[in-house]
Backbone atoms as SQL, in Angstrom:
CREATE TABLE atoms (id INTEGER PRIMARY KEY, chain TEXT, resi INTEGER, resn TEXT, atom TEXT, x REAL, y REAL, z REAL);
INSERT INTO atoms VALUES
  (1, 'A', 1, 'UNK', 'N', -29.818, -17.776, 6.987),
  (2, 'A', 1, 'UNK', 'CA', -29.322, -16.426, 7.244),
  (3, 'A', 1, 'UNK', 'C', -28.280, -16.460, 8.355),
  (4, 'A', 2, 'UNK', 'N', -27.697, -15.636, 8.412),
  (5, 'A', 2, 'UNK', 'CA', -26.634, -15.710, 9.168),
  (6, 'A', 2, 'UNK', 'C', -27.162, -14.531, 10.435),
  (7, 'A', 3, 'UNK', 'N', -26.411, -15.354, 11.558),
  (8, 'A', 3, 'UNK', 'CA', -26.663, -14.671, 12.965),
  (9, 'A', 3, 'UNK', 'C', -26.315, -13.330, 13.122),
  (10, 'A', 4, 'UNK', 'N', -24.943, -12.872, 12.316),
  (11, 'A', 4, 'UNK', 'CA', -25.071, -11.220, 12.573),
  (12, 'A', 4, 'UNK', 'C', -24.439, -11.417, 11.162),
  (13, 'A', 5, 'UNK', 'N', -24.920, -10.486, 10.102),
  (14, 'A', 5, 'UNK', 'CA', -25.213, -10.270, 8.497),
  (15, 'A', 5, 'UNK', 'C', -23.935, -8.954, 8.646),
  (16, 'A', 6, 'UNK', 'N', -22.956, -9.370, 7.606),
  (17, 'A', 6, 'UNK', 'CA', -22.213, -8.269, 7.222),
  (18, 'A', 6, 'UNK', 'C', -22.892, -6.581, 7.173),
  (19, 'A', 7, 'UNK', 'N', -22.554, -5.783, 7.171),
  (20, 'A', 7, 'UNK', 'CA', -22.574, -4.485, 7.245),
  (21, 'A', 7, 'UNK', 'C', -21.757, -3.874, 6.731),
  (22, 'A', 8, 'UNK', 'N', -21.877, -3.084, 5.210),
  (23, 'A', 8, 'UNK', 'CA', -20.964, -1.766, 5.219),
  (24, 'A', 8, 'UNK', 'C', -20.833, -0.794, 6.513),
  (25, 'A', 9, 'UNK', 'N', -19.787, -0.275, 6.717),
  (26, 'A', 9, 'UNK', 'CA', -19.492, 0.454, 8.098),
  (27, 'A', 9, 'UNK', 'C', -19.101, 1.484, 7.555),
  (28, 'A', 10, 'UNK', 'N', -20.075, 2.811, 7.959),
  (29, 'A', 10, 'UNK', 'CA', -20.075, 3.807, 7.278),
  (30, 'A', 10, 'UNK', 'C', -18.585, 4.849, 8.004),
  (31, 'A', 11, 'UNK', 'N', -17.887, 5.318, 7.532),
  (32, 'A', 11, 'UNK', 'CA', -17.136, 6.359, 8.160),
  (33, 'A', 11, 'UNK', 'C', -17.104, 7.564, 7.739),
  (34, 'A', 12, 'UNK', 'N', -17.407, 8.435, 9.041),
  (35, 'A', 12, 'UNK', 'CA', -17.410, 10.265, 9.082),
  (36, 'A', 12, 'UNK', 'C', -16.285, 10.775, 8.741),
  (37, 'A', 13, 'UNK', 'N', -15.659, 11.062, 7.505),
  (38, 'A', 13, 'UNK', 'CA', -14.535, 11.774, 7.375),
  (39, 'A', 13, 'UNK', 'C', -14.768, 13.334, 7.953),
  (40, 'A', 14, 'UNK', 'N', -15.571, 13.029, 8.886),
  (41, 'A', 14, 'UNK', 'CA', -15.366, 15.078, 9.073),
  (42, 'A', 14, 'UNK', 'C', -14.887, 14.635, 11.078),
  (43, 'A', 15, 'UNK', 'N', -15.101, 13.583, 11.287),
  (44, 'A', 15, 'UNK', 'CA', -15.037, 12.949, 12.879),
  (45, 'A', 15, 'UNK', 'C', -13.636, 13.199, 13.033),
  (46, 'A', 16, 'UNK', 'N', -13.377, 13.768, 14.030),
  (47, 'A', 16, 'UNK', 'CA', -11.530, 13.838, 14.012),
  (48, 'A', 16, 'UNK', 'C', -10.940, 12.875, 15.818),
  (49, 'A', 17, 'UNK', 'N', -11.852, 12.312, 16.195),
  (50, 'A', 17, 'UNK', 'CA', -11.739, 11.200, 17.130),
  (51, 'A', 17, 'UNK', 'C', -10.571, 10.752, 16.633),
  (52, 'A', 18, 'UNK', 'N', -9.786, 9.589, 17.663),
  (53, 'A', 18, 'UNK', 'CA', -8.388, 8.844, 17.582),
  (54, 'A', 18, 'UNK', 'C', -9.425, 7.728, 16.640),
  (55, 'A', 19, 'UNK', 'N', -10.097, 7.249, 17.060),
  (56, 'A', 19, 'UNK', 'CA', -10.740, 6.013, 16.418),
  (57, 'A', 19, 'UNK', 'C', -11.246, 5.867, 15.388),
  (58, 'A', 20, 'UNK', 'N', -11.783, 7.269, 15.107),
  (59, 'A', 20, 'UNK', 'CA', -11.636, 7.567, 13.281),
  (60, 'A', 20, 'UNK', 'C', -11.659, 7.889, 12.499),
  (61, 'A', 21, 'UNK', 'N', -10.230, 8.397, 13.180),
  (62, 'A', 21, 'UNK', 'CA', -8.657, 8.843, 12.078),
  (63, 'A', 21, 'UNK', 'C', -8.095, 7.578, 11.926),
  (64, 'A', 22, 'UNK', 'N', -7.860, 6.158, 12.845),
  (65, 'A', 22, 'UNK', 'CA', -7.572, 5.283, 12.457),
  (66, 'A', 22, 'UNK', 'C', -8.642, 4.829, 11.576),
  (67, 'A', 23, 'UNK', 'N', -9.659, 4.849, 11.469),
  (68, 'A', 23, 'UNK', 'CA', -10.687, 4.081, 10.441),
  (69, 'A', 23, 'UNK', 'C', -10.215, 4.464, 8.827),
  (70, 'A', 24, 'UNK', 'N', -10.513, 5.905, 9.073),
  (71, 'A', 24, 'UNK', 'CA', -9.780, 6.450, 7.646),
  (72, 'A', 24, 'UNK', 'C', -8.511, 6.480, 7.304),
  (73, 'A', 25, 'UNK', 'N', -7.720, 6.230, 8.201),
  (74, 'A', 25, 'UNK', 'CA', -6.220, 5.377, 8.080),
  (75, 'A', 25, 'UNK', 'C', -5.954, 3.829, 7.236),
  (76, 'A', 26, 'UNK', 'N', -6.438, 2.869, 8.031),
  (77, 'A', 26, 'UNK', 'CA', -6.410, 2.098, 7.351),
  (78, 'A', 26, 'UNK', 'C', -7.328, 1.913, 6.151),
  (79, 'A', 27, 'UNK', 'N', -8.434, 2.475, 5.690),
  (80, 'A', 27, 'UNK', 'CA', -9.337, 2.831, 4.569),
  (81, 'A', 27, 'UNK', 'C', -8.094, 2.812, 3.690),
  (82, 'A', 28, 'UNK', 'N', -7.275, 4.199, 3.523),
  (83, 'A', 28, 'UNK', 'CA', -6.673, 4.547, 2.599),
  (84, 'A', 28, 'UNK', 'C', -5.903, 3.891, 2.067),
  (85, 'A', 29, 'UNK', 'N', -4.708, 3.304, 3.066),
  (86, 'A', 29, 'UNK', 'CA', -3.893, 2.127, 3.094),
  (87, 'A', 29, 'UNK', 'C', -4.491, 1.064, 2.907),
  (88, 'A', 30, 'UNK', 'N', -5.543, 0.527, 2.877),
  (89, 'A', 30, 'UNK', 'CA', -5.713, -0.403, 2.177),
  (90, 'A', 30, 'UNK', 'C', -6.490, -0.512, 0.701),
  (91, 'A', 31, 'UNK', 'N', -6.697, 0.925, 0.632),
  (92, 'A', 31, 'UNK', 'CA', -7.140, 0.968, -1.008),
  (93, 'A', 31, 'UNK', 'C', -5.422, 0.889, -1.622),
  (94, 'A', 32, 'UNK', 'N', -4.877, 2.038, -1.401),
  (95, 'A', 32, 'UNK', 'CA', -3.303, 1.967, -1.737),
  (96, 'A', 32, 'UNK', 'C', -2.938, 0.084, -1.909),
  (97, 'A', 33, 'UNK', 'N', -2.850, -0.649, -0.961),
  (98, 'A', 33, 'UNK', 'CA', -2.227, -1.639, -1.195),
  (99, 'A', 33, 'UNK', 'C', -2.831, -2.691, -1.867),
  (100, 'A', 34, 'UNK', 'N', -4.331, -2.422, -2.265),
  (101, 'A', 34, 'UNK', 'CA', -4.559, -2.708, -3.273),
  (102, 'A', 34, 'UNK', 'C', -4.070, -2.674, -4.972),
  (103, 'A', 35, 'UNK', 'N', -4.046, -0.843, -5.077),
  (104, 'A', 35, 'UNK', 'CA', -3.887, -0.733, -6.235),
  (105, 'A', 35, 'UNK', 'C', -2.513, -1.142, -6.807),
  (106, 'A', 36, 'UNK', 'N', -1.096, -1.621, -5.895),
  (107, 'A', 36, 'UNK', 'CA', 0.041, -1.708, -6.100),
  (108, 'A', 36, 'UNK', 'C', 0.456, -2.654, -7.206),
  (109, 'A', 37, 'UNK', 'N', 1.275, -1.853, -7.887),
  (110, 'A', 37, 'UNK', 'CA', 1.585, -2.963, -9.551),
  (111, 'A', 37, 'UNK', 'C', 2.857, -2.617, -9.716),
  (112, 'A', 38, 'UNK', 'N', 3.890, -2.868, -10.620),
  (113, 'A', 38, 'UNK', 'CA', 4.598, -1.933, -11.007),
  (114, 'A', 38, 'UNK', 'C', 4.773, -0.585, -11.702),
  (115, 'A', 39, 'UNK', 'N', 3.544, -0.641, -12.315),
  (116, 'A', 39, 'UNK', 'CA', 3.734, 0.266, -12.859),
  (117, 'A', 39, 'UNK', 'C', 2.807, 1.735, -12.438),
  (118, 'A', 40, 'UNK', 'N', 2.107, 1.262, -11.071),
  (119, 'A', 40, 'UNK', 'CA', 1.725, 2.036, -10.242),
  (120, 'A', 40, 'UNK', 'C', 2.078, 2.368, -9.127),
  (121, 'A', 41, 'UNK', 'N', 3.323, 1.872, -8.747),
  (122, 'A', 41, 'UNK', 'CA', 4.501, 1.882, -8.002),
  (123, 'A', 41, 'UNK', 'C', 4.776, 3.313, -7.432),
  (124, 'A', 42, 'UNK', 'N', 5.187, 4.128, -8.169),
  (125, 'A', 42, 'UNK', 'CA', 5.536, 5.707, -7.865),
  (126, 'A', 42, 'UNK', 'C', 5.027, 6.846, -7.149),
  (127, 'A', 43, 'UNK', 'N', 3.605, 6.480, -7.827),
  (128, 'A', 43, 'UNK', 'CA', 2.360, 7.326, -7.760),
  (129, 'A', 43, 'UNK', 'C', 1.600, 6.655, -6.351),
  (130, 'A', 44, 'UNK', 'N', 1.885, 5.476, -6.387),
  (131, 'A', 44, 'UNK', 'CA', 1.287, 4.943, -5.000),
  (132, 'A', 44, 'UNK', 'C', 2.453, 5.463, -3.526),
  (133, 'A', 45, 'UNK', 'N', 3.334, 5.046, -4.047),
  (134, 'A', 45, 'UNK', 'CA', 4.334, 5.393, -3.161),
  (135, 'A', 45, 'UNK', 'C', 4.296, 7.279, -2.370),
  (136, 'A', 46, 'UNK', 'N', 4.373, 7.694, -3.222),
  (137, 'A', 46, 'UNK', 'CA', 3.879, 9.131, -2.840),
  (138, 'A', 46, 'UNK', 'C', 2.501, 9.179, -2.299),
  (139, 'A', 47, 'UNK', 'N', 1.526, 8.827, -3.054),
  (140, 'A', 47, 'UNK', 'CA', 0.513, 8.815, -1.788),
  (141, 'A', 47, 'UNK', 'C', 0.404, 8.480, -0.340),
  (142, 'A', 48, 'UNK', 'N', 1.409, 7.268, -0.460),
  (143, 'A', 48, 'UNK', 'CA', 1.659, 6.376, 0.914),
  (144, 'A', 48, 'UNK', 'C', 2.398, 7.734, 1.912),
  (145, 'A', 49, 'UNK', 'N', 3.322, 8.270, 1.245),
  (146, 'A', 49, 'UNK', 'CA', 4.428, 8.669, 1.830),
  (147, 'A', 49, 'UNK', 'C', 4.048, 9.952, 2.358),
  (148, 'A', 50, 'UNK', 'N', 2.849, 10.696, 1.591),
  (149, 'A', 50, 'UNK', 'CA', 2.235, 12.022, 1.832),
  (150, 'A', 50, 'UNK', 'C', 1.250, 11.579, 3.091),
  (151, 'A', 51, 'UNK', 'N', 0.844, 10.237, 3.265),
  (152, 'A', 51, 'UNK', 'CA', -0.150, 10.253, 4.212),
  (153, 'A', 51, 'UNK', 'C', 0.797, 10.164, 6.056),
  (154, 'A', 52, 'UNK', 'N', 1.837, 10.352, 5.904),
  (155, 'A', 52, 'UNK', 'CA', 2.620, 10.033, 6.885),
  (156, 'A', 52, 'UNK', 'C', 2.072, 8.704, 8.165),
  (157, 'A', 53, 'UNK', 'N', 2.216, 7.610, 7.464),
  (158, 'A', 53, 'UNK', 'CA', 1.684, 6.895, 8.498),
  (159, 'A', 53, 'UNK', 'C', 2.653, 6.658, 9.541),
  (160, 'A', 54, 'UNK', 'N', 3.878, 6.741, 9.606),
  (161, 'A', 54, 'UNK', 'CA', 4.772, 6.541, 10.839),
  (162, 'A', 54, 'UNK', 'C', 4.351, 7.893, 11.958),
  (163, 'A', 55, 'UNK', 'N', 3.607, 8.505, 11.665),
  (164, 'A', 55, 'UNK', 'CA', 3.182, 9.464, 12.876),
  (165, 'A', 55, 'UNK', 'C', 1.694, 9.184, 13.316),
  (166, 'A', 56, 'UNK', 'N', 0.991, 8.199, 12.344),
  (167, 'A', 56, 'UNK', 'CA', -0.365, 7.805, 12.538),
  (168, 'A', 56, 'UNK', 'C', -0.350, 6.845, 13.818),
  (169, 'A', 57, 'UNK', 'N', -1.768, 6.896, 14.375),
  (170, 'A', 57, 'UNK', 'CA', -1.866, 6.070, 15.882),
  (171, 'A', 57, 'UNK', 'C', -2.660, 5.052, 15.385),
  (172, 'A', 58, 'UNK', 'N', -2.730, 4.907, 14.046),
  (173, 'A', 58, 'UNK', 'CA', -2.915, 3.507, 13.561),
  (174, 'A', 58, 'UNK', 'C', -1.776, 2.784, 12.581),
  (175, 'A', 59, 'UNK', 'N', -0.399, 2.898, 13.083),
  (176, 'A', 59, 'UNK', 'CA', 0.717, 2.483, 12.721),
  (177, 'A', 59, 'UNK', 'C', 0.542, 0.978, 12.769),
  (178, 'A', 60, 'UNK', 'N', 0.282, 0.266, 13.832),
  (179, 'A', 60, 'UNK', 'CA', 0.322, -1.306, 14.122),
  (180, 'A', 60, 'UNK', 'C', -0.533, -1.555, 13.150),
  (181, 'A', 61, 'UNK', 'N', -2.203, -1.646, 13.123),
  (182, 'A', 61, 'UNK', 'CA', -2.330, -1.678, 12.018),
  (183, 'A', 61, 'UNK', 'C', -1.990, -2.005, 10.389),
  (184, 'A', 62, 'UNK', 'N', -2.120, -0.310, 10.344),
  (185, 'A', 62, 'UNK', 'CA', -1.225, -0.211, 8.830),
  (186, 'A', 62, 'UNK', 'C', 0.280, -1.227, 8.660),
  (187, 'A', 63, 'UNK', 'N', 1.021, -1.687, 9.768),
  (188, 'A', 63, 'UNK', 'CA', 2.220, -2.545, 9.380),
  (189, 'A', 63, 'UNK', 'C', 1.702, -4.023, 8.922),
  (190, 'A', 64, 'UNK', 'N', 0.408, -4.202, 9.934),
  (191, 'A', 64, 'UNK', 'CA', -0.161, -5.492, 9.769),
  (192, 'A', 64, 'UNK', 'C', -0.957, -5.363, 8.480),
  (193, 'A', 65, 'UNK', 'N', -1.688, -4.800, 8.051),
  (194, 'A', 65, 'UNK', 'CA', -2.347, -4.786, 6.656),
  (195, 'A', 65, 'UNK', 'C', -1.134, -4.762, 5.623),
  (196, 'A', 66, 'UNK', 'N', 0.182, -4.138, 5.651),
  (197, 'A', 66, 'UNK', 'CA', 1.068, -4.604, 4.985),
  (198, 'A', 66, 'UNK', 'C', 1.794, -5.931, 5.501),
  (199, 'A', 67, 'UNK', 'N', 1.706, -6.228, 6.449),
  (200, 'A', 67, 'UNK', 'CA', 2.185, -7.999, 5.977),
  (201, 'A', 67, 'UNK', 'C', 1.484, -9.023, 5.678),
  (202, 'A', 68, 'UNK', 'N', 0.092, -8.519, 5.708),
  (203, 'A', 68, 'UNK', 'CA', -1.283, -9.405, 5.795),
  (204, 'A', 68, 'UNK', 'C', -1.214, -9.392, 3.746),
  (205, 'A', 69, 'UNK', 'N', -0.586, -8.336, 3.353),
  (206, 'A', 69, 'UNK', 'CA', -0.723, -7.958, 1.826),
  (207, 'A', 69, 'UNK', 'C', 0.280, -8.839, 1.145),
  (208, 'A', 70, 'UNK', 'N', 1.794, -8.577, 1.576),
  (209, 'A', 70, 'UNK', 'CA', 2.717, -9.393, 1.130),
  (210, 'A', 70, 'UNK', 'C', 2.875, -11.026, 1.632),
  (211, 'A', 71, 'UNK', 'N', 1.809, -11.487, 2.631),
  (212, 'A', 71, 'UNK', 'CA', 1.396, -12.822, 2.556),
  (213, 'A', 71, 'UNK', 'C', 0.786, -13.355, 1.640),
  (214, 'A', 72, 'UNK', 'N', 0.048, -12.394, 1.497),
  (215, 'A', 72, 'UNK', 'CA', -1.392, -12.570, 0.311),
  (216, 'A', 72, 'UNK', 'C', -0.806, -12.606, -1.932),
  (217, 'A', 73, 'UNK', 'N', 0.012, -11.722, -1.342),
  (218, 'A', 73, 'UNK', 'CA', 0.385, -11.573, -2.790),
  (219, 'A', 73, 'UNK', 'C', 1.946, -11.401, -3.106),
  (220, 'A', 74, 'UNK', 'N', 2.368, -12.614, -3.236),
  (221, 'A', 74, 'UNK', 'CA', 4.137, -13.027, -2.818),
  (222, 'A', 74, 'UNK', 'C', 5.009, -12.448, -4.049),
  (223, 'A', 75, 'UNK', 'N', 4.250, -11.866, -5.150),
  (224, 'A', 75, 'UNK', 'CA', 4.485, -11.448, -5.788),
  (225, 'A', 75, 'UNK', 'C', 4.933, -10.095, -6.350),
  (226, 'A', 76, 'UNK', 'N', 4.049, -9.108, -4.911),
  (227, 'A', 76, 'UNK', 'CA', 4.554, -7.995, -4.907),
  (228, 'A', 76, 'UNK', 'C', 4.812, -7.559, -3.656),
  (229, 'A', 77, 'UNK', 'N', 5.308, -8.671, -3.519),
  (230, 'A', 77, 'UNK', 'CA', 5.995, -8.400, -1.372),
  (231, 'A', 77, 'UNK', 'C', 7.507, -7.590, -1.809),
  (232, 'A', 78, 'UNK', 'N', 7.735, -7.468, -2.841),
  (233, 'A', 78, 'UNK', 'CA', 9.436, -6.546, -3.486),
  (234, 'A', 78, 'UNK', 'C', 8.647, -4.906, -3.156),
  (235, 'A', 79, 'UNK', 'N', 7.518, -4.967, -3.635),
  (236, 'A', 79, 'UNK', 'CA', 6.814, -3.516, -3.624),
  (237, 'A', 79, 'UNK', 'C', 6.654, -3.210, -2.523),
  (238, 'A', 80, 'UNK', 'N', 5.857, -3.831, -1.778),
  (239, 'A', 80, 'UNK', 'CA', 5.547, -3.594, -0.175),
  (240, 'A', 80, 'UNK', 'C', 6.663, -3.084, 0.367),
  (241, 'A', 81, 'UNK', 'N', 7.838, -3.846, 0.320),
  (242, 'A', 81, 'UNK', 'CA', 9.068, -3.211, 1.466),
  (243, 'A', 81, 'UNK', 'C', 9.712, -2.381, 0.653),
  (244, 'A', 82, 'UNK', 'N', 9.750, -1.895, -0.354),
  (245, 'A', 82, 'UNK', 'CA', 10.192, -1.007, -1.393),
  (246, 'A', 82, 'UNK', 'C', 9.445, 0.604, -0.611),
  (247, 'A', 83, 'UNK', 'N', 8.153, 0.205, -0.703),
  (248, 'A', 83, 'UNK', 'CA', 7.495, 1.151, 0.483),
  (249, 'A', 83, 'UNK', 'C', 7.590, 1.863, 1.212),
  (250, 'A', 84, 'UNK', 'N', 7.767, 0.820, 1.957),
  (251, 'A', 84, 'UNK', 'CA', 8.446, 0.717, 3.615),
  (252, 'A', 84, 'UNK', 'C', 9.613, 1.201, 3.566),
  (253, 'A', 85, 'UNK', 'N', 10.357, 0.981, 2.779),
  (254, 'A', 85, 'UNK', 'CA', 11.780, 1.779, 2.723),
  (255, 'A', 85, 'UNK', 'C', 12.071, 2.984, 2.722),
  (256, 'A', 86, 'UNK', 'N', 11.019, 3.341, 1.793),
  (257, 'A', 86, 'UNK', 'CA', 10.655, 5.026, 1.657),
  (258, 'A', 86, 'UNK', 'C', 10.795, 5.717, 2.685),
  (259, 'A', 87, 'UNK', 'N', 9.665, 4.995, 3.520),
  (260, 'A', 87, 'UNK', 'CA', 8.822, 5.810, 4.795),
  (261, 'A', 87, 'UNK', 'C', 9.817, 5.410, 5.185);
């Protein structure tokens, strides 16, 4: 067994704390940069773009889960900054 055992980490979407609004910040953004394809491209993009993360105080973050994404998947690193361009 392991010394400290993973945990789902539950988050209060009704909590309006700095700490988590970032939780449910990066939550979202990283379901989003999951679902990214081409042909879910549009529809993701607007979600991204409605969540205004350039005013979010989990910006650093969210930039790092997008380069942590287009490391991960070199394939749709065109999408990622396609994104980013938006915003």
């Amino acid at each position: 067994k392991a010394a400290q055992p993973w945990k789902l980490e539950r988050i209060c979407w009704t909590d309006d704390s700095e700490e988590a609004k970032k939780k449910r910040m990066s939550r979202v953004v990283r379901s989003l940069l999951n679902k990214v394809t081409h042909t879910t491209f549009p529809a993701l993009t607007k979600e991204f773009l409605d969540l205004n993360v350039h005013e979010s105080p989990a910006l650093d973050e969210v930039v790092s889960m997008i380069v942590k994404h287009a490391i991960m998947q070199p394939n749709a690193c065109r999408l990622f900054l396609n994104i980013c361009q938006e915003q």
